[in-house]
C-alpha positions in Angstrom: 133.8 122.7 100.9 132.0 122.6 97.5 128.8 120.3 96.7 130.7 118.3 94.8 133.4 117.3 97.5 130.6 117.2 99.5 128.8 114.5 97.7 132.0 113.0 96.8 132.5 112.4 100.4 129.3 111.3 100.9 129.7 108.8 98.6 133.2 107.9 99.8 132.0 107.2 103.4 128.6 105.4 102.1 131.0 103.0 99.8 133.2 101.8 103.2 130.2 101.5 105.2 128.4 98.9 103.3 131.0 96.5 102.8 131.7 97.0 106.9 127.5 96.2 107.7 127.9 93.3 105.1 130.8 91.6 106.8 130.2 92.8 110.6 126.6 93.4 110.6 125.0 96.5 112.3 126.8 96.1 116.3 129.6 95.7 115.4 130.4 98.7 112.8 131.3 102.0 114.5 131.0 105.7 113.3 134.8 106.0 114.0 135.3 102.8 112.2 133.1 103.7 108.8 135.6 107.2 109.2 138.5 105.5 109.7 138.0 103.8 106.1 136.6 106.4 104.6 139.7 108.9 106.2 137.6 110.8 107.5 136.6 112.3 110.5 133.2 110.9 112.6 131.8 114.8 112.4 131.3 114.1 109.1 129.5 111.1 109.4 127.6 113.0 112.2 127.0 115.5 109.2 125.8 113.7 106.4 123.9 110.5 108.5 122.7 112.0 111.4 125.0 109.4 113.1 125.2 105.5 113.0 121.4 104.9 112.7 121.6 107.4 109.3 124.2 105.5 108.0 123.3 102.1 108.1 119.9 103.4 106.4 121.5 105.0 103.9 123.9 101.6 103.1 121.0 99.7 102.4 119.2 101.6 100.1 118.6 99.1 97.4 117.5 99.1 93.5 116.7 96.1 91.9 116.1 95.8 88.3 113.4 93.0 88.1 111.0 94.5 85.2 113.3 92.7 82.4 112.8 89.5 84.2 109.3 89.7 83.6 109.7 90.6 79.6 108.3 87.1 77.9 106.6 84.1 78.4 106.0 82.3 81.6 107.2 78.8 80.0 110.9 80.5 80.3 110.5 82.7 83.4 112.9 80.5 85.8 116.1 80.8 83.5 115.5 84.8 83.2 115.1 85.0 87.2 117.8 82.7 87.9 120.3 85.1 85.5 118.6 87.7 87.3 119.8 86.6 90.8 122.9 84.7 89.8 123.9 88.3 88.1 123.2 90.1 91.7 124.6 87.8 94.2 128.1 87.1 92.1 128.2 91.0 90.6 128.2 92.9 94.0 129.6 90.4 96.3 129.9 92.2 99.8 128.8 95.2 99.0 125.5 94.9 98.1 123.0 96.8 99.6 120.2 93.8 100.2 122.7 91.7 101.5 123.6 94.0 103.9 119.5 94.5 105.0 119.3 90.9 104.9 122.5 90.2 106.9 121.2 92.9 109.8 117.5 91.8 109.8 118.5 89.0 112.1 119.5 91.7 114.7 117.9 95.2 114.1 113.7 95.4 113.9 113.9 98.0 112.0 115.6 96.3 109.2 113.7 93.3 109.1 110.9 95.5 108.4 112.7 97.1 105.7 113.9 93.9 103.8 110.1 92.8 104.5 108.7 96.1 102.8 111.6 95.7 99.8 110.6 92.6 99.1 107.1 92.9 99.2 107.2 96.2 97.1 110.2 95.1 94.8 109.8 91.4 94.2 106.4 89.4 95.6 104.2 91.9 94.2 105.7 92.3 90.1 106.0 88.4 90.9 102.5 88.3 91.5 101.3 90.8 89.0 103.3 89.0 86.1 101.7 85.7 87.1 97.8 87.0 87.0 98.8 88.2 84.1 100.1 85.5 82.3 96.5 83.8 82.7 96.7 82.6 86.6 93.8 83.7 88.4 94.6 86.0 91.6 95.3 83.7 93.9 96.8 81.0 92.3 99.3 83.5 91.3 99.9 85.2 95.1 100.8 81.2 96.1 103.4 80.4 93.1 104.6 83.9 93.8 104.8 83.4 97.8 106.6 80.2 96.8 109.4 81.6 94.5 110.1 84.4 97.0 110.0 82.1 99.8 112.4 79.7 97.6 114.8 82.8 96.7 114.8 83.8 100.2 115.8 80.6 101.9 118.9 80.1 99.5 120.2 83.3 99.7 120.0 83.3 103.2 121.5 79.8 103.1 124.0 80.8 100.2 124.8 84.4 101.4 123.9 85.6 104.8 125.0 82.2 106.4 128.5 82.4 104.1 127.9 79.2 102.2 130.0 79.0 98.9 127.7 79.6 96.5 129.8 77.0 93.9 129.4 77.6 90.0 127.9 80.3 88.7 126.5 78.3 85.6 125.8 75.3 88.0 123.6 77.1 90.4 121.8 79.3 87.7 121.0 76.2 86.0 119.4 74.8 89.4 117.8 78.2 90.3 116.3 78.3 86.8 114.8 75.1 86.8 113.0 75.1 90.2 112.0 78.5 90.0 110.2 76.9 87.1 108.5 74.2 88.9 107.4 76.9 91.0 106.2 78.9 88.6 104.5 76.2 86.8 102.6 74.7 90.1 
């Protein structure tokens, strides 16, 4: 087997697992299963992983691209977070990787502790930075930080962990936007 079939494989089993965490969460999926999708066989998910524990690690590695959201004034920083999220949550649907964390915090330690680091490292702390820096003193700006996280966190738990319908995209950016701003504002 070449590198490239190797990582294509890798790849191919990686893209059936996460949609499988996302829906089924973490007890439920199976090696065999993930293989099954992926056609094929649980050696190789053995292989590449290290086995189900591997897998699941490697399904939720997760990139988001926050810096533009924190391009421009704080007047307007709702509306660029909200197109932000809206973007994320309706642009990867099952499959994304945070949703997936998120989804298996509830029942694996070890991934609530890795949504908690993500976040902190990913999202509190630019938060944070880009508020002190937009004039807040420190800890004025940890608090409207902790309070837009806190926000975001509740409704996409509520929105996409708990499988509400999310509704409009335009309608729920608009309302994401404008109380992300409240927040923001104090």
């Amino acid at each position: 087997m070449t590198l490239r079939n190797a990582a294509a494989t890798r790849q191919r089993i990686l893209d059936h697992a996460r949609p499988q965490f996302a829906r089924h969460g973490y007890a439920a999926v199976t090696v065999k299963g993930v293989a099954d999708a992926a056609g094929v066989s649980p050696n190789l998910v053995t292989r590449y992983f290290g086995g189900k524990e591997g897998l699941f690690l490697a399904a939720t590695q997760v990139e988001i691209p926050v810096s533009g959201s924190f391009d421009g004034d704080r007047s307007d920083l709702g509306p660029r977070l909200a197109a932000s999220i809206v973007r994320r949550w309706f642009g990867t649907a099952g499959e994304d990787p945070l949703l997936v964390l998120h989804r298996a915090s509830g029942e694996r330690p070890q991934a609530a502790e890795a949504l908690a680091a993500f976040l902190d490292t990913n999202s509190l702390e630019p938060l944070h930075r880009y508020l002190r820096d937009s004039g807040l003193d420190d800890a004025e700006a940890r608090r409207r930080a902790e309070a837009i996280d806190a926000f975001v966190l509740g409704v996409s738990t509520r929105r996409r962990v708990l499988r509400s319908d999310l509704g409009d995209p335009a309608d729920l950016q608009a309302w994401l936007g404008a109380t992300i701003q409240r927040l923001a504002d104090g």
